[in-house]
MMTF fields as JSON, N, C-alpha, C and O atoms, coordinates in Angstrom:
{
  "mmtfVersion": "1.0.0",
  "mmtfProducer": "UNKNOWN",
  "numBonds": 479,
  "numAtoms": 480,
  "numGroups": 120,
  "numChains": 1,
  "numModels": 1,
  "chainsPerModel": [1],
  "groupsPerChain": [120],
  "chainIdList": ["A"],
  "bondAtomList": [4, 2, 8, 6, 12, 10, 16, 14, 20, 18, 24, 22, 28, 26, 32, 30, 36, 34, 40, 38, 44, 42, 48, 46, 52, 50, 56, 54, 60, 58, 64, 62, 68, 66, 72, 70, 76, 74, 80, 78, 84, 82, 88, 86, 92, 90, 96, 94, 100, 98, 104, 102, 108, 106, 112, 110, 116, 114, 120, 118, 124, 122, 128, 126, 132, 130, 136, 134, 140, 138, 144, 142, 148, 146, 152, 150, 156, 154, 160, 158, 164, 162, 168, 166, 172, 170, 176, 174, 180, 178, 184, 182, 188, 186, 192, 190, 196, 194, 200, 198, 204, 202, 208, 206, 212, 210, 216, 214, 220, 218, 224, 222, 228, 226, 232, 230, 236, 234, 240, 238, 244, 242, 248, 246, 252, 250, 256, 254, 260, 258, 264, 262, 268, 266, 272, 270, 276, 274, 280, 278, 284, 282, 288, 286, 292, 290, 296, 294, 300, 298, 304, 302, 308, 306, 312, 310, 316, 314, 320, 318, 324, 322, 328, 326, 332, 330, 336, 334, 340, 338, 344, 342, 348, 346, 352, 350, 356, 354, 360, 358, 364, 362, 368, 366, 372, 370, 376, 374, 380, 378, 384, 382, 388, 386, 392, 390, 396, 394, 400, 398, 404, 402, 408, 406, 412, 410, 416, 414, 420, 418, 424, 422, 428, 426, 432, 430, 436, 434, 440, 438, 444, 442, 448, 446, 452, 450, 456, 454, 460, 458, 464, 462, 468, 466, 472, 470, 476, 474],
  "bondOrderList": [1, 1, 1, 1, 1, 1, 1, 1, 1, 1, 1, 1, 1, 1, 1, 1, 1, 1, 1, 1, 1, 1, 1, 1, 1, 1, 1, 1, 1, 1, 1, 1, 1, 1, 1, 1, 1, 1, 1, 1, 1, 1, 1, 1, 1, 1, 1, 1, 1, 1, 1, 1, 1, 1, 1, 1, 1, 1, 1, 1, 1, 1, 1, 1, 1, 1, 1, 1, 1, 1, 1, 1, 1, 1, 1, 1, 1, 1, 1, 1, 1, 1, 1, 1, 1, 1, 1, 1, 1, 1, 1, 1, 1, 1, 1, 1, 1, 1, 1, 1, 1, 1, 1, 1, 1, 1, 1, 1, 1, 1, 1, 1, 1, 1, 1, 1, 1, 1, 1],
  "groupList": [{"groupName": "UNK", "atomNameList": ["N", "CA", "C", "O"], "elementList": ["N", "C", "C", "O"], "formalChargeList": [0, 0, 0, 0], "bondAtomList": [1, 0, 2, 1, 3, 2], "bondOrderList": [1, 1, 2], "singleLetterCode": "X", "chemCompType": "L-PEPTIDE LINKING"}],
  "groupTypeList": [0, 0, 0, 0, 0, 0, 0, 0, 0, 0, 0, 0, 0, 0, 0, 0, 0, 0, 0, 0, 0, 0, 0, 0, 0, 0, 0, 0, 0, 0, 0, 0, 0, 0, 0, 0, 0, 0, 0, 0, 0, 0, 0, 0, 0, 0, 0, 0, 0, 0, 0, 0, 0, 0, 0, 0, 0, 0, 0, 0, 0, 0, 0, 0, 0, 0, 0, 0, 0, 0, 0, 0, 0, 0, 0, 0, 0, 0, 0, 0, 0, 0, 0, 0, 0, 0, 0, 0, 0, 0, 0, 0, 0, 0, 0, 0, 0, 0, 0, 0, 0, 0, 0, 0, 0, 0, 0, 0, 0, 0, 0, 0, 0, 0, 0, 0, 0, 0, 0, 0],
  "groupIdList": [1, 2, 3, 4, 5, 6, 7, 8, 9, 10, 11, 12, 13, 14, 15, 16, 17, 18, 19, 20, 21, 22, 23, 24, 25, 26, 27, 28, 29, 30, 31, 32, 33, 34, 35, 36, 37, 38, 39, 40, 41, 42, 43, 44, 45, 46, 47, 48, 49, 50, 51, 52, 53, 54, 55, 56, 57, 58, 59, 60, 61, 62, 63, 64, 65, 66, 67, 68, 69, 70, 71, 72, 73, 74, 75, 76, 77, 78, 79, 80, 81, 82, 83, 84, 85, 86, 87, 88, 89, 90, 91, 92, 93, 94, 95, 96, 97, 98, 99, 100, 101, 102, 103, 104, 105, 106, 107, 108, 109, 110, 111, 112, 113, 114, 115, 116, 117, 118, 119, 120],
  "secStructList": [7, 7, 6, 6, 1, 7, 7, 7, 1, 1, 1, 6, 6, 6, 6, 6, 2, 2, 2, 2, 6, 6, 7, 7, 2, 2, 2, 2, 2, 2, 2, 2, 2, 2, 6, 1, 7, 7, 7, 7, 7, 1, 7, 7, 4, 4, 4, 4, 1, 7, 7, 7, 7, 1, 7, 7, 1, 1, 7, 1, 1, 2, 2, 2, 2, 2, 2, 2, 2, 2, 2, 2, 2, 2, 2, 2, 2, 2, 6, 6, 6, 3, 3, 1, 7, 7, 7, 7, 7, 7, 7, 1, 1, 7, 7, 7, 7, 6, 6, 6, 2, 2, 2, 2, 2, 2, 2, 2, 6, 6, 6, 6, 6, 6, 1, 7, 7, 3, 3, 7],
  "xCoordList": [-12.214, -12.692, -13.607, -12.967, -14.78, -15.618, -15.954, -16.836, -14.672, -14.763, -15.381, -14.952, -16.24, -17.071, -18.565, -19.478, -18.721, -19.749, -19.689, -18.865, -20.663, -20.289, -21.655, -22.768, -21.139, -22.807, -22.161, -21.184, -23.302, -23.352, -23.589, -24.316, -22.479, -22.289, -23.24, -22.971, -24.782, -25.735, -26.587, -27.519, -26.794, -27.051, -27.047, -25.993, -27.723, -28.339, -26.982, -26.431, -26.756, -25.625, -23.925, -22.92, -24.148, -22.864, -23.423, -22.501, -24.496, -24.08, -24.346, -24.441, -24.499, -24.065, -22.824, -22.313, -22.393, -20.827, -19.861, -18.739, -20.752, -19.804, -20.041, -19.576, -20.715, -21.814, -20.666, -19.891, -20.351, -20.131, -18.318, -17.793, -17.585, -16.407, -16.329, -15.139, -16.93, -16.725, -16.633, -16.058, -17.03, -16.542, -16.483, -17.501, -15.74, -15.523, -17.305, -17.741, -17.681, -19.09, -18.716, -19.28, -17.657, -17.647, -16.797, -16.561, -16.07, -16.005, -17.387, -17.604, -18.211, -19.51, -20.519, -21.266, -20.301, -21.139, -20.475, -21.216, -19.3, -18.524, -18.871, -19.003, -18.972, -19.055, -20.162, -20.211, -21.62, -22.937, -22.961, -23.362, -22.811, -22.526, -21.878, -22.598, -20.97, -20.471, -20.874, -20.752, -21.522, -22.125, -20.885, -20.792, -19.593, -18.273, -17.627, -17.638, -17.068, -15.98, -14.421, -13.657, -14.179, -12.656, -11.634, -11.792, -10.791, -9.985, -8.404, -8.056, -7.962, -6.637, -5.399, -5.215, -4.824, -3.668, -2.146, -1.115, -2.406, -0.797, -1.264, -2.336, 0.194, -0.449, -0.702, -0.421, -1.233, -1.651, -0.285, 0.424, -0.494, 1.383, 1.661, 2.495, 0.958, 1.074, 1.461, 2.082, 0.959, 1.11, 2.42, 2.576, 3.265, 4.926, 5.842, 6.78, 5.078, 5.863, 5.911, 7.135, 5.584, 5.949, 4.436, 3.228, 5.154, 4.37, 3.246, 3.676, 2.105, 1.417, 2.027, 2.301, 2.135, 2.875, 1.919, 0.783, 2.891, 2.783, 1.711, 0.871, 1.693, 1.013, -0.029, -0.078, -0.828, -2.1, -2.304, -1.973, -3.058, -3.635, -4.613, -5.196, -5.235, -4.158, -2.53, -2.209, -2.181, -0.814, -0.702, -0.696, -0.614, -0.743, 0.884, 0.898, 1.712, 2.868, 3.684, 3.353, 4.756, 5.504, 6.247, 6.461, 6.521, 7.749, 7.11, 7.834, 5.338, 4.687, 4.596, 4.603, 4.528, 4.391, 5.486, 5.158, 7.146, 8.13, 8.718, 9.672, 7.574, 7.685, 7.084, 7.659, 5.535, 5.052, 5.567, 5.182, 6.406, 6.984, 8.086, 8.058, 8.762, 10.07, 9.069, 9.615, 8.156, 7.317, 6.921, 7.292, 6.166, 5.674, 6.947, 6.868, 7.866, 8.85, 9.665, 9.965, 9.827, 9.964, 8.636, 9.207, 7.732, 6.396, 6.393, 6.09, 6.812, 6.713, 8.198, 8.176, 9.145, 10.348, 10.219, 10.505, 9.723, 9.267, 7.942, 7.823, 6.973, 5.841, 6.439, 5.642, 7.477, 7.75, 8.559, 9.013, 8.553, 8.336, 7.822, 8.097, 6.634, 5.482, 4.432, 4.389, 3.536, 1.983, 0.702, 0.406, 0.239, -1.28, -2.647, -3.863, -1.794, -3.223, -2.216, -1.045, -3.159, -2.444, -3.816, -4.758, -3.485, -4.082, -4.146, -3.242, -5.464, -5.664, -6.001, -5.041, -7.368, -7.957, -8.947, -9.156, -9.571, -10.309, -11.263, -10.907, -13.016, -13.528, -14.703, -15.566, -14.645, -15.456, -14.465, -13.284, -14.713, -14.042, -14.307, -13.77, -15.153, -15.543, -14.646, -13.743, -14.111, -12.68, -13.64, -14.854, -12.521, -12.703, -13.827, -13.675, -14.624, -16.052, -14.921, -14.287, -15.013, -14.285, -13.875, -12.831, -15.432, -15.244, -14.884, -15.155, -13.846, -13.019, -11.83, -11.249, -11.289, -10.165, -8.877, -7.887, -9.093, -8.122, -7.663, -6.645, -9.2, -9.067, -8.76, -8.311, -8.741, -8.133, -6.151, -5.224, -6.298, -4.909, -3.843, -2.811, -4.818, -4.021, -3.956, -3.266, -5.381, -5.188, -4.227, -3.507, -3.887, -2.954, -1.418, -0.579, -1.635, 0.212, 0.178, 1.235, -0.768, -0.248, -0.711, -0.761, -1.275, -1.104, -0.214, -0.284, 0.508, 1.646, 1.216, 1.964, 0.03, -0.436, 0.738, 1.118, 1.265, 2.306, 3.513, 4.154, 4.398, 5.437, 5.437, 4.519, 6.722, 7.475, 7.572, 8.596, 6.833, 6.98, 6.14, 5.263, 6.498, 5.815, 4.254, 4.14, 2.834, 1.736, 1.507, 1.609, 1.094, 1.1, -0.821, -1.16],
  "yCoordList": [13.524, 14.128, 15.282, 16.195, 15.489, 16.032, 17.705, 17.918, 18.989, 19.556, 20.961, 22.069, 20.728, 22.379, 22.084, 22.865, 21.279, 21.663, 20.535, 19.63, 20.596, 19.559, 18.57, 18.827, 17.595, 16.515, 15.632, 15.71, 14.833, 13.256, 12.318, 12.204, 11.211, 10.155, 9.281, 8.312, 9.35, 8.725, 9.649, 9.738, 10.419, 11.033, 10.747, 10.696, 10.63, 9.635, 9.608, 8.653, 11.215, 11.944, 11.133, 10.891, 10.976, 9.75, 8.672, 7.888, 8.034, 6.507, 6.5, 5.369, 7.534, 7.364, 7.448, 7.064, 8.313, 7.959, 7.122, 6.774, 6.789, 5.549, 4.086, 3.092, 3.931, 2.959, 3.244, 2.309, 4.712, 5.007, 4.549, 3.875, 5.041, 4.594, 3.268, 3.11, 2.045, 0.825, 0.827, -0.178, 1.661, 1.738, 0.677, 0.001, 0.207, -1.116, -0.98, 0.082, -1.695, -2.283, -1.463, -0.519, -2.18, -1.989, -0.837, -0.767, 0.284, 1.312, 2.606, 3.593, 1.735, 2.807, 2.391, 3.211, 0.956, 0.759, 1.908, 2.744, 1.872, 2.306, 3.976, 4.537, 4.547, 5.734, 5.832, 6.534, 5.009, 5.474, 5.2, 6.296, 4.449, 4.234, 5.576, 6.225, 5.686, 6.458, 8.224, 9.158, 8.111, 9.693, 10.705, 11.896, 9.422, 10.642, 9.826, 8.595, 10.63, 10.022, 9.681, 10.506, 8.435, 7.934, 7.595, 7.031, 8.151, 8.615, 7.555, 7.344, 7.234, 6.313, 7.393, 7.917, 7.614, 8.522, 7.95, 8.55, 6.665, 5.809, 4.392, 3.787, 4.108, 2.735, 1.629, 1.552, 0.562, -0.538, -1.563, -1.672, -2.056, -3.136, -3.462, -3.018, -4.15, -5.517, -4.483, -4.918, -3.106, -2.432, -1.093, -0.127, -1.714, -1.521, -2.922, -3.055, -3.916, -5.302, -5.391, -5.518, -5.448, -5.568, -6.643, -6.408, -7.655, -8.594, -7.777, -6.795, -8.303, -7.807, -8.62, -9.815, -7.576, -8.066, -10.0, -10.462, -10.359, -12.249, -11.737, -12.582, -10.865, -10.775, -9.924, -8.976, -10.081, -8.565, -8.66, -9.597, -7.201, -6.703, -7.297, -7.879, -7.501, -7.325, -8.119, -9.274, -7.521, -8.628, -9.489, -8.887, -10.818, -11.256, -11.692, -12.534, -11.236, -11.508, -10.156, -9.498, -9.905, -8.477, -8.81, -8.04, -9.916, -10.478, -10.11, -9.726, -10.332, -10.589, -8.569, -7.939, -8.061, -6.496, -6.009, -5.527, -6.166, -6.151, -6.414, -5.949, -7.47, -8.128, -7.116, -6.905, -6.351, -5.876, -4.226, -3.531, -3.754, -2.557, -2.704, -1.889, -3.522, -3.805, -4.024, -3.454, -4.439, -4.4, -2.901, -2.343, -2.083, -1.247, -0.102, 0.562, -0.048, 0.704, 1.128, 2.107, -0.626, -1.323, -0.59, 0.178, -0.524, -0.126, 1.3, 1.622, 2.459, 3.827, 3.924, 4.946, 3.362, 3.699, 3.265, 4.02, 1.879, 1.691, 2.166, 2.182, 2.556, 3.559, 5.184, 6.082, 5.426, 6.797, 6.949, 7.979, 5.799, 5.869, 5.809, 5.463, 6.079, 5.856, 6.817, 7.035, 7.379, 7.94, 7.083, 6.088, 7.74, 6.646, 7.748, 7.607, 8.621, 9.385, 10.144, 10.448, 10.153, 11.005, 11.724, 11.126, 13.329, 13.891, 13.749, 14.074, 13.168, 12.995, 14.187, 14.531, 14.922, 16.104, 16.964, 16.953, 17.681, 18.653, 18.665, 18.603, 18.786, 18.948, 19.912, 19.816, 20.889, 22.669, 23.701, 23.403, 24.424, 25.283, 26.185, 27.275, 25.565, 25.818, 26.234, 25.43, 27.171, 26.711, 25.775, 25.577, 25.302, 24.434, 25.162, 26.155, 24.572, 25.393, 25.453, 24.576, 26.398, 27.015, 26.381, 26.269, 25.784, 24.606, 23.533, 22.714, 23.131, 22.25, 22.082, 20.996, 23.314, 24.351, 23.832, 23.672, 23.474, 23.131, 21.552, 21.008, 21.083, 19.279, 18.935, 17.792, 19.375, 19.396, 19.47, 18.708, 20.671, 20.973, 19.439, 18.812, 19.476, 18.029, 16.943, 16.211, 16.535, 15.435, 15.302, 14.312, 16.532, 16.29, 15.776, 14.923, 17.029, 16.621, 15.146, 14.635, 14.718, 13.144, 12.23, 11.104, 12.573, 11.127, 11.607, 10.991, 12.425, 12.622, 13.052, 12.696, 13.8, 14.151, 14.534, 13.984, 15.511, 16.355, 15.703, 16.424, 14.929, 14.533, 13.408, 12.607, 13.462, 12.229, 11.129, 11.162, 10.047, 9.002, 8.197, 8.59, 6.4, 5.515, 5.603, 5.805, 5.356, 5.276, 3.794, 2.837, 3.87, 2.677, 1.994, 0.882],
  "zCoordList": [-8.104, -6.895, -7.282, -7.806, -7.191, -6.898, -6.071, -5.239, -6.772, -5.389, -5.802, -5.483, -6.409, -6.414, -5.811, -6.079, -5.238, -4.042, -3.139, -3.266, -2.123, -0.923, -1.27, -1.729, -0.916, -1.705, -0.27, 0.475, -0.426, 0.582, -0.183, -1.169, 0.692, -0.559, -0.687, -1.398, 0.021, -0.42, -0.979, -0.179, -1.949, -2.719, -4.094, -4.728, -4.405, -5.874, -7.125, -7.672, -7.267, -8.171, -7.648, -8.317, -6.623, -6.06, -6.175, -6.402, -6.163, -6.611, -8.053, -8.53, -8.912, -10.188, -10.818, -11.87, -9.451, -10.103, -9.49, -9.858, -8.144, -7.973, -8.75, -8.193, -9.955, -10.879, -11.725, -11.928, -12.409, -13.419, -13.329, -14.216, -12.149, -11.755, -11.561, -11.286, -11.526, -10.967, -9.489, -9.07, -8.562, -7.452, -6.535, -6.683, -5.632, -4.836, -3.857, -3.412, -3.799, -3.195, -1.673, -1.12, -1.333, 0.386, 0.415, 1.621, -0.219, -0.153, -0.011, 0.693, -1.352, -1.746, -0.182, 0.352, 0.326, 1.682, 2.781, 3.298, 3.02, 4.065, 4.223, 5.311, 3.075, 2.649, 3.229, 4.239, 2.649, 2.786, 4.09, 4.48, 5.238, 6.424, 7.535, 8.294, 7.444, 7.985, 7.833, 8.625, 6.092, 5.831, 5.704, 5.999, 4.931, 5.058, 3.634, 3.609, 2.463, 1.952, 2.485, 2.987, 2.278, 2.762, 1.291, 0.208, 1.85, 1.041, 1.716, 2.878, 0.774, 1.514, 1.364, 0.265, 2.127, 2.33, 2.004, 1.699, 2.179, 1.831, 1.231, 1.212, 0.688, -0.16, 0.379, 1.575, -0.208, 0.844, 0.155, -0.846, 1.248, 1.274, -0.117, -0.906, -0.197, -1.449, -2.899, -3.869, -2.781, -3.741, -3.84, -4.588, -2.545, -3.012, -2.545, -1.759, -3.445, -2.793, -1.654, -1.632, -0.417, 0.642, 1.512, 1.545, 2.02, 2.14, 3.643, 4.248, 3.931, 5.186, 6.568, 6.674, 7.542, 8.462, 9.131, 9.033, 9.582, 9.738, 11.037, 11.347, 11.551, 13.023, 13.103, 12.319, 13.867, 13.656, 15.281, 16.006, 15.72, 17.005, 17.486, 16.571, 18.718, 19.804, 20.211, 20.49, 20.145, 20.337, 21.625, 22.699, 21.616, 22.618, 23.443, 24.341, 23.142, 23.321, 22.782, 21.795, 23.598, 23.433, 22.05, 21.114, 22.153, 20.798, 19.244, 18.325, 19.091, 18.366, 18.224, 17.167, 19.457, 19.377, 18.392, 17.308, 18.865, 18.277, 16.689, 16.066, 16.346, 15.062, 13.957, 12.89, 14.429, 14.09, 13.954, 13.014, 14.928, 15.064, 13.713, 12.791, 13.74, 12.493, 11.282, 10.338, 10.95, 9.565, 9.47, 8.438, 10.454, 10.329, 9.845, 8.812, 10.614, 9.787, 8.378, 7.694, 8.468, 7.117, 6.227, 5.452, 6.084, 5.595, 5.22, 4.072, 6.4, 6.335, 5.477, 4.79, 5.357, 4.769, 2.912, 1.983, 2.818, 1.456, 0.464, -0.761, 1.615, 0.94, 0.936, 0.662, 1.164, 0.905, -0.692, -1.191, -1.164, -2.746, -3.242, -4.391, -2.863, -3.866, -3.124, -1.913, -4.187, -3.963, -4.213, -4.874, -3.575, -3.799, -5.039, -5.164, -5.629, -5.91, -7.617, -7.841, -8.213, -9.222, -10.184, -10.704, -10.179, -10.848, -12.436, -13.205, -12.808, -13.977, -15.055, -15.746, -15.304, -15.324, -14.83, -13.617, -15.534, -14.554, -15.72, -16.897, -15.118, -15.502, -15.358, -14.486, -16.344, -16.083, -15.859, -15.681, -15.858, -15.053, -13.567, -13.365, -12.674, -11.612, -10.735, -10.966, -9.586, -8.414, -7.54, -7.486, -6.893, -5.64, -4.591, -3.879, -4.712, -3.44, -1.969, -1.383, -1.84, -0.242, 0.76, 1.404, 0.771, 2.278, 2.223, 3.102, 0.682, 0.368, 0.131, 0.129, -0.127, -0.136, 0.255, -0.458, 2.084, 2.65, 3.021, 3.447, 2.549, 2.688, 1.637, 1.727, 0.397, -1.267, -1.212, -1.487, -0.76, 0.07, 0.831, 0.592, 1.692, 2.164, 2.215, 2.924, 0.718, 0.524, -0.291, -0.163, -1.641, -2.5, -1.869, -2.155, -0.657, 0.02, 0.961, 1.329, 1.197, 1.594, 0.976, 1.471, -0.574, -1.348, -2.337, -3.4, -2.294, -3.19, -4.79, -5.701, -5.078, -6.296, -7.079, -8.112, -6.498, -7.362, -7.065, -7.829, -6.591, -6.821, -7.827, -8.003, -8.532, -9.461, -8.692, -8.01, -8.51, -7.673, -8.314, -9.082, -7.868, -8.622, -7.812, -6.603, -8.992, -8.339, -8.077, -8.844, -6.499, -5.94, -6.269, -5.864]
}
């Protein structure tokens, strides 16, 4: 993560490092699209065993709503073992530019940087 100054992710210096990272195609699209980095906050299913729910939105039937409510729980109870993010190192010695401060802050506490937990 990138946090001693504020850049846009279509900015030449980001798609060199999204080149240099391997970055997923339709992440580096989504990014340049929207004019925002996305960041995943929890893990995606398959990556705490847990199969993707049998049903998707709109639900056309309450039963099919219901089905989806019992996965989704199932989901928030087995991703709370796991993080999605783990601090590797730091590079420079720069601090965190200001106006990043507090979104640094909470990305660490909901992808679980600092806790002992499996990385999903």
């Amino acid at each position: 993560m990138i946090i001693v100054i504020s850049i846009a992710p279509d900015d030449s210096v980001v798609q060199q490092v999204f080149k240099a990272m391997g970055s997923a195609p339709l992440y580096q699209k989504l990014c340049n699209s929207q004019q925002s980095f996305r960041a995943r906050l929890n893990p995606k299913p398959w990556r705490c065993d847990l199969k993707r729910p049998n049903v998707r939105r709109p639900f056309t039937d309450s039963r099919y709503e219901r089905q989806f409510d019992a996965w989704e729980q199932e989901y928030k109870r087995v991703s709370e073992e796991y993080r999605v993010c783990q601090h590797l190192t730091d590079f420079g010695s720069q601090p965190i530019h200001p106006d990043l401060e507090k979104l640094v802050s909470e990305h660490d506490e909901l992808t679980g940087v600092d806790k002992e937990l499996t990385l999903a």
